[in-house]
C-alpha positions in Angstrom: 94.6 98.5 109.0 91.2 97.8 107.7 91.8 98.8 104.2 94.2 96.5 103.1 92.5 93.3 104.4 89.9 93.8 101.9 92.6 93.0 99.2 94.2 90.2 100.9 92.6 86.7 100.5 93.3 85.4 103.6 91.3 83.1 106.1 90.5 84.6 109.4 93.2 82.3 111.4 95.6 83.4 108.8 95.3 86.9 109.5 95.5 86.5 113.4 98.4 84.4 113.2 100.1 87.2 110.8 98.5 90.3 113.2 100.8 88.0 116.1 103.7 88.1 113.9 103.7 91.7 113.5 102.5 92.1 117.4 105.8 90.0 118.4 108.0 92.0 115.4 106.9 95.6 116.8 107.4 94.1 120.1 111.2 93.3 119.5 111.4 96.4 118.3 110.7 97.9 121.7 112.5 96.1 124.1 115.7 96.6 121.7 115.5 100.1 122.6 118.4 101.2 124.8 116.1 103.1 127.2 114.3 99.8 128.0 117.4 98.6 129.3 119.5 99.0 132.6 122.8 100.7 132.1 125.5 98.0 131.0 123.0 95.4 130.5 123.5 93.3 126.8 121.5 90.8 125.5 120.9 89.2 122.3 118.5 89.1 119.9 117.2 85.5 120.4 116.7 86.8 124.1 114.8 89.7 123.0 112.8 87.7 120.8 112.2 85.1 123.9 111.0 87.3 126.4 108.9 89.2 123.6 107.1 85.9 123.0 106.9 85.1 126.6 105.1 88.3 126.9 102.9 88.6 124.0 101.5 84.7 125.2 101.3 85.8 128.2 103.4 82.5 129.7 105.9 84.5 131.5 109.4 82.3 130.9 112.3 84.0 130.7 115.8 83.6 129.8 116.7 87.0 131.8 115.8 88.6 135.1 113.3 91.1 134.8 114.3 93.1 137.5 118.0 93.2 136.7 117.8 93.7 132.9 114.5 96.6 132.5 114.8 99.9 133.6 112.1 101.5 134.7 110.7 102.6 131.4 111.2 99.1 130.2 108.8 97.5 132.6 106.6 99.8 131.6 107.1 99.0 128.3 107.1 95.1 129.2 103.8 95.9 130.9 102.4 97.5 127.9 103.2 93.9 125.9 101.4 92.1 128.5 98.7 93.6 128.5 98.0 93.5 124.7 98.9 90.0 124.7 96.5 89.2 127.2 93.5 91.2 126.3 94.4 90.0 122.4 94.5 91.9 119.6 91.4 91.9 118.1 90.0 93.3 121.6 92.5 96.2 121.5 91.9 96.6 117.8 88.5 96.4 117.8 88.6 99.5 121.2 90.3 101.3 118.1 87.6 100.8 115.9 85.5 102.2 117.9 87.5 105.3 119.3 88.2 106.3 115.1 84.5 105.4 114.6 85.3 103.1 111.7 82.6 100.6 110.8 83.3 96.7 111.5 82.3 95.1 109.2 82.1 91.1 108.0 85.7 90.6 107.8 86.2 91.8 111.2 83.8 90.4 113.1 85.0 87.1 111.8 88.2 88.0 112.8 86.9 88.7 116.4 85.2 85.6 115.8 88.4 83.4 115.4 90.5 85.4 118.1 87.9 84.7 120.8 87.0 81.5 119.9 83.4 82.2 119.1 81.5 79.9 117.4 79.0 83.0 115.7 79.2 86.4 114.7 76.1 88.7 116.1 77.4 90.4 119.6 81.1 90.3 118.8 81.5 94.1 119.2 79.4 94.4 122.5 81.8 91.1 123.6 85.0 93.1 122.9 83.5 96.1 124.8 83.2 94.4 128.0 86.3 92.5 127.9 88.1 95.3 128.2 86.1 96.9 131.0 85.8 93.8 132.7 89.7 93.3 132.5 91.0 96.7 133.1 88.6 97.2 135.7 90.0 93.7 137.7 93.3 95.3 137.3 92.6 98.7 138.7 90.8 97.1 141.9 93.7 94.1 142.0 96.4 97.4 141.7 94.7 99.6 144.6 94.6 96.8 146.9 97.5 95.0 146.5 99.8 98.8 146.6 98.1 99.6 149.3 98.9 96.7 151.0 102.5 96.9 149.6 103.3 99.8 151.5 104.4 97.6 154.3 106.8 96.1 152.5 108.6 98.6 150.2 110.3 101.9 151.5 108.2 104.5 148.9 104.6 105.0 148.1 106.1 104.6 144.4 107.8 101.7 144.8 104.9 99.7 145.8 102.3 100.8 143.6 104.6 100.3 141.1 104.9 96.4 142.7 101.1 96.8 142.9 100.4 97.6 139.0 102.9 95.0 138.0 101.4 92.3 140.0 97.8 93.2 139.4 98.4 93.2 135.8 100.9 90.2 135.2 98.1 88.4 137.6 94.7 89.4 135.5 96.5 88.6 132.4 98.0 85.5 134.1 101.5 86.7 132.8 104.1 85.3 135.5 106.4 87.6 135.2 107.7 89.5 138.5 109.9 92.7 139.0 110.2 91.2 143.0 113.0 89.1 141.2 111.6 85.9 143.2 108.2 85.9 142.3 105.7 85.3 145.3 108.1 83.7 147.0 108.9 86.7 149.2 105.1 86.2 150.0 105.2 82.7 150.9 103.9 82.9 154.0 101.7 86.2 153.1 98.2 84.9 153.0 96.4 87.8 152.1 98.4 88.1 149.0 98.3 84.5 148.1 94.9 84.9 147.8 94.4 87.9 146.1 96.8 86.9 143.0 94.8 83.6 143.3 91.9 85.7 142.6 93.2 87.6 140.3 94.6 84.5 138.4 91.4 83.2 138.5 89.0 85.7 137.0 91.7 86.1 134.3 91.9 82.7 132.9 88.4 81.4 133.7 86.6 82.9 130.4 85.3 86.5 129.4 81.8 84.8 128.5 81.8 83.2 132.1 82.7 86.8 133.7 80.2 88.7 131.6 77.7 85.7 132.2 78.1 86.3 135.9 78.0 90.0 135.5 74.7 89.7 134.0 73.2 87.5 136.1 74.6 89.5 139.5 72.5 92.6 137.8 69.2 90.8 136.3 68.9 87.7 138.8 65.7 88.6 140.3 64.8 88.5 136.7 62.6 85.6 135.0 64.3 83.5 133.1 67.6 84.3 133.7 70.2 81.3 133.3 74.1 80.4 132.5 74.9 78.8 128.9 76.0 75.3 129.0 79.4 77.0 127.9 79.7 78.6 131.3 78.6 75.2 133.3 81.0 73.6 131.5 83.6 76.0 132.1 83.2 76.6 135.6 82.6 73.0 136.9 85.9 72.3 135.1 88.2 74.7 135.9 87.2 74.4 139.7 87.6 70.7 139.7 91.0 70.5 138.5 92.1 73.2 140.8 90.6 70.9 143.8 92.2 68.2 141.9 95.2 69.3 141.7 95.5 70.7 145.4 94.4 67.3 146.6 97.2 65.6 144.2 100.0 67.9 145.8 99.0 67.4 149.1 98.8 63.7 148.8 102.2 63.4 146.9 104.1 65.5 149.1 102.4 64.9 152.4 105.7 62.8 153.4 108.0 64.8 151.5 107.9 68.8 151.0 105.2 69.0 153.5 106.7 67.1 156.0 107.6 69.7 158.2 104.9 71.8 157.3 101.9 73.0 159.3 98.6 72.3 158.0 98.0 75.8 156.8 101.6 76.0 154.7 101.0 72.7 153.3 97.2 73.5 152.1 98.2 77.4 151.1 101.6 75.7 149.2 99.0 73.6 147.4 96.4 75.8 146.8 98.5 77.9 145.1 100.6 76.0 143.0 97.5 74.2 141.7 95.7 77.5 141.2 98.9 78.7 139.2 98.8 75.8 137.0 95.6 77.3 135.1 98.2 80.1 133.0 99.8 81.3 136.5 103.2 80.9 136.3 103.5 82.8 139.6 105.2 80.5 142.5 105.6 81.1 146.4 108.5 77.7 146.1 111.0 76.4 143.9 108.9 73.8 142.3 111.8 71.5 141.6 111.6 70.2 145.1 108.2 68.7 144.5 108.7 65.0 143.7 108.6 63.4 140.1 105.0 62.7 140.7 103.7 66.1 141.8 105.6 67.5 138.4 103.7 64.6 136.4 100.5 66.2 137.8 101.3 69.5 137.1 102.0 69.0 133.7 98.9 67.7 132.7 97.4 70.5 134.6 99.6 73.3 132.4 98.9 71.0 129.3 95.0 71.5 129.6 95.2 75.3 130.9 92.9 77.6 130.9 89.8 78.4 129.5 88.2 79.2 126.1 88.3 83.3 125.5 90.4 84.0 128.1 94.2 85.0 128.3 95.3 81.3 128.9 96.8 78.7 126.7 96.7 74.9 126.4 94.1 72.7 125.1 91.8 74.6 127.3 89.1 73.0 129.7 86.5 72.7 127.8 88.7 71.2 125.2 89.6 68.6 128.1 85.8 68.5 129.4 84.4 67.1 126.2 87.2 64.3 125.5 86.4 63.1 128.7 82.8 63.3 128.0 83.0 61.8 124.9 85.1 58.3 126.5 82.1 58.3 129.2 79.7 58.6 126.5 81.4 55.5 124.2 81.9 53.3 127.2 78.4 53.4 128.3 77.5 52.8 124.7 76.3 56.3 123.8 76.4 57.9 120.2 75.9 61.0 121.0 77.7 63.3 124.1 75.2 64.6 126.4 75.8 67.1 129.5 73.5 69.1 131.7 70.8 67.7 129.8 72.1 69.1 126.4 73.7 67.4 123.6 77.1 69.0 122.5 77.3 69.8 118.4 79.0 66.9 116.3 81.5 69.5 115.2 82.4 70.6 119.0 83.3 66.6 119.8 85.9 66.4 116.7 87.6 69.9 117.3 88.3 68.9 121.0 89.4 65.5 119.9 91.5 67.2 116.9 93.0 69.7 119.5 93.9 67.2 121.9 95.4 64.8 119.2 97.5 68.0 117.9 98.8 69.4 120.9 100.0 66.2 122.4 101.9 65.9 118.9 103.2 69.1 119.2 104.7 68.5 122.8 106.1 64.9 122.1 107.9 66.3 118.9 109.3 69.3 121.0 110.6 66.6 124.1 111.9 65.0 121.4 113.8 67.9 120.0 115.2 69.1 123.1 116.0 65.7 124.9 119.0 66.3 121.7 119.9 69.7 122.8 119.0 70.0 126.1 121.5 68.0 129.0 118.7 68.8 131.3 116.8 65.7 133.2 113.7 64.5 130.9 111.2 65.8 133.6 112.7 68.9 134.0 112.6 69.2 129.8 108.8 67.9 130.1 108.1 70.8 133.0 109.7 73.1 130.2 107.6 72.1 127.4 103.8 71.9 129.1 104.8 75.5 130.8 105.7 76.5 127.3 102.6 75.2 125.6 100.3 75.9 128.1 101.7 79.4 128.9 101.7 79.2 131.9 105.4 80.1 132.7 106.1 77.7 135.8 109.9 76.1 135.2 112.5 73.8 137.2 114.6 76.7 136.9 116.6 75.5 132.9 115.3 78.1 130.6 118.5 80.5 131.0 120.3 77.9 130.0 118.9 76.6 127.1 120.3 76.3 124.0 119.9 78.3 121.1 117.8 75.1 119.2 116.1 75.1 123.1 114.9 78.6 122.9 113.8 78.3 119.4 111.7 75.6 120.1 110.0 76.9 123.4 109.2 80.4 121.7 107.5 78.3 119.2 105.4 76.2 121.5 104.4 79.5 123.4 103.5 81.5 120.0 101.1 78.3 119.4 99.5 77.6 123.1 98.8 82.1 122.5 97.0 81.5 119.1 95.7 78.1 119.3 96.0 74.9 118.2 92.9 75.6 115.6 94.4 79.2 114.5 97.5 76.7 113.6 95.1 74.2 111.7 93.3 76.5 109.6 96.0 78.3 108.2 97.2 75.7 106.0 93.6 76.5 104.3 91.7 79.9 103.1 88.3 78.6 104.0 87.0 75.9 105.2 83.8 74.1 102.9 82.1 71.0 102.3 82.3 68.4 99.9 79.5 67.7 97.5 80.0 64.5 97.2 80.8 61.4 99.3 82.5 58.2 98.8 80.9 54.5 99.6 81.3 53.9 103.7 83.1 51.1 104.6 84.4 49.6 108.1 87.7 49.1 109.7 88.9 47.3 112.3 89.7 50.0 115.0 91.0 49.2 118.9 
C-alpha cells in the first residue's frame, strides 16, 4: 500500500477520502456475502451500500434490522467494519506498519496527520500506538462488565457475551447499532447499564489527545510541571457543557409532557441519556419521536456539533463549535483577537471553524432541501434525519426504512462526509495547499 503512493500526486485529504472509498467498496463486498446473511433474507444493493456507510461512519442508521437480517458470522463481520471505521484507517494502517516493520515515512505521517486532525507531524506514530490500546482496551473492560452483567438477562453464557462485545464495541466506537433489535430500550429502566454505555459513549467521542492527556497525567501528576493543552480544556469544558445543556433542555421541554408521569429518577436518567447519546450515540432507551418539536430542535443542534476532534464522532465537532462562539464573544466586546484560558487561538484555527461551520450548515440545508422533494415525511422528522446523518450519530424518528432511493442516496452521503470531515471534503478539490506571493490593494465593504 505504501509503494504506490509515492507515484500518485495526491494531497493528503485526497488520499483519505479515496482509502474511505475503497474501505466502504471492500466493505460492500463483505456484507454481500451469503454467509453474512440469515437464511431467506434479500436485500439490495443500495441497502448493502447504506448500512456499509452507516458502519464505516460509525452513525449507526439503518435501513434493515440488524438482528433479523445478520447471521451470526455477519455481526461479526459488521463488528469488524465498526471497528475499523471507528478507530480510522490510518490508525489500523499505521498498527500494520508497524507489525511488517515498514518505515513511515513523510507521506504517511501527513496522512496520519490529516486523518486525526493534527495540526503537526512529530509524535504521530506514538499517537496511533495508544489509540489503539487505549480503544481496544475500553472495549475489553466495557465487554467483561457489561457480559457479565448480561448473564441475567440472556439464557447462555454465549449469548450475552456476545450482547456484551457488541455493545461494548458499538458503544466505544459510538456506533448505535444493536443486535437486542430495540436498542437500550429493553434497558430503560436498567441503571447500571445506562451508565456504563454512557461511559463508554463518552470516552469514545471525547478525543484520543484528551484520553492520552489524562492518561499521562493519572501516571506523572505528582510530577513538576505537568499540565493539560489548551486543546484538552477546550475539549473537555465543551463536551461536558452541552451534555448538561442538553439534559437541562429535555428536562425543561418535556417536564409537562413525556415526563409527566415520570418519577424524578426516569425523567433525569431519560435525559441524561439522550443528551449523552447526542455526542455520536445513537443508542436510545425511548422512541425519541415522542419528545416534542422543541426537544428534537435541541437535539439537532446537539447531533449537528457532535463530537470531538480525533475521536470516532462526526459533526462540526466541539471545538469547532467552541471557537465560533468564542470568536462572536470576542467581536462583541470589541476584540481582534480570540483569547481563552489565557491563550490566544492561531488566526488559521478561527477561519477553519468558521469555514466548517459555514460548510456543514450548507451541506444540511441543501440535503433538507433535497429530501423535503422525495421524502413525504414531516420536515422535522426529515431535519432529525439529516443532523443524525451528518453528525453520525445514528438517533432517527423511526423514517430511514422508508426512504427513498434519492433519500438513501443522500443520507449515505451526508454520513461518508460527517466520517471524513468537512476539511478532508475541502481540500480535495486542491493537491496542496500554498500562499500567494503577492497581494492586491485592501479595500472595505459594507458588511452587517
Amino acid at each position: 500500500m505504501l509503494k504506490p503512493l509515492k507515484n500518485i500526486k495526491l494531497s493528503p485529504a485526497q488520499v483519505i477520502v479515496l482509502f474511505y472509498v475503497v474501505a466502504v467498496i471492500v466493505s460492500v463486498g463483505l456484507l454481500s456475502l451469503p454467509i453474512t446473511l440469515k437464511p431467506g433474507v434479500e436485500w439490495s444493493f443500495l441497502d448493502v451500500l447504506f448500512t456499509t456507510v452507516s458502519a464505516i461512519s460509525v452513525t449507526g442508521l439503518t435501513v434493515v434490522s440488524i438482528q433479523e437480517t445478520f447471521s451470526t458470522f455477519g455481526i461479526f463481520v459488521l463488528l469488524f467494519i465498526v471497528q475499523f471505521g471507528g478507530i480510522g484507517i490510518m490508525t489500523l494502517g499505521t498498527f500494520f506498519w508497524l507489525v511488517l516493520r515498514k518505515k513511515i515515512g513523510l507521506k504517511q505521517r501527513q496522512l496520519i496527520s490529516k486523518d486525526q486532525n493534527q495540526s503537526h507531524l512529530s509524535g504521530l506514530v506514538i499517537l496511533m500506538r495508544q489509540i489503539l490500546i487505549i480503544i481496544l482496551l475500553i472495549e475489553l473492560v466495557g465487554t467483561i462488565i457489561l457480559g457479565t452483567y448480561f448473564l441475567k438477562y440472556f439464557p447462555t453464557w454465549q449469548e450475552a457475551y456476545l450482547q456484551g462485545l457488541f455493545g461494548a464495541v458499538s458503544a466505544t466506537t459510538n456506533a448505535g447499532f444493536d443486535i437486542t433489535g430495540s436498542s437500550l430500550m429493553p434497558f430503560a429502566h436498567d441503571y447500571f447499564v445506562q451508565i456504563v454505555n454512557i461511559i463508554l459513549l463518552t470516552l469514545g467521542a471525547i478525543g484520543f489527545p484528551v484520553l492520552i492527556e489524562v492518561k499521562e497525567f493519572l501516571r506523572n501528576k505528582k510530577a513538576y510541571g505537568v499540565h493539560f493543552t489548551l486543546f484538552t480544556k477546550l475539549t473537555t469544558l465543551t463536551f461536558f457543557s452541552l451534555m448538561i445543556f442538553g439534559t437541562i433542555i429535555i428536562l425543561c421541554f418535556e417536564a409537562n409532557h413525556f415526563f409527566a408521569d415520570k418519577s424524578w429518577h426516569e425523567s433525569f436518567f431519560y435525559a441524561f441519556f439522550q443528551s449523552s447519546t447526542t455526542r455520536n450515540g445513537g443508542l436510545a432507551t425511548m422512541d425519541v419521536s415522542q419528545f416534542t418539536t422543541p426537544t428534537l430542535l435541541s437535539l439537532c443542534v446537539l447531533m449537528f456539533i457532535g463530537a470531538s476532534p480525533s475521536s470516532v464522532g462526526g459533526g462540526i465537532r466541539t471545538t469547532t463549535f467552541a471557537v465560533v462562539i468564542l470568536l462572536i464573544w470576542s467581536f462583541a466586546k470589541g476584540h481582534k483577537n480570540v483569547k481563552v484560558f489565557k491563550r490566544e487561538l492561531h488566526e488559521d484555527d478561527v477561519r477553519k471553524s468558521v469555514v466548517v461551520t459555514f460548510l456543514a450548515v450548507l451541506i444540511c440545508f441543501i440535503a433538507l432541501m433535497i429530501l423535503t422533494q422525495t421524502e413525504n415525511f414531516s420536515l422535522m422528522a426529515i431535519m432529525f434525519e439529516v443532523s443524525s446523518a451528518f453528525g453520525t450519530t445514528g438517533l432517527s424518528m423511526g423514517i430511514t426504512p422508508e426512504l427513498s432511493s434519492i433519500g438513501k442516496i443522500v443520507i449515505i452521503l451526508l454520513m461518508f462526509i460527517g466520517r471524513v470531515g468537512v476539511l478532508s471534503l475541502v481540500f480535495i478539490f486542491n493537491k496542496q495547499p500554498r500562499d500567494v506571493s503577492y497581494h492586491y490593494p485592501k479595500e472595505r465593504v459594507i458588511v452587517g
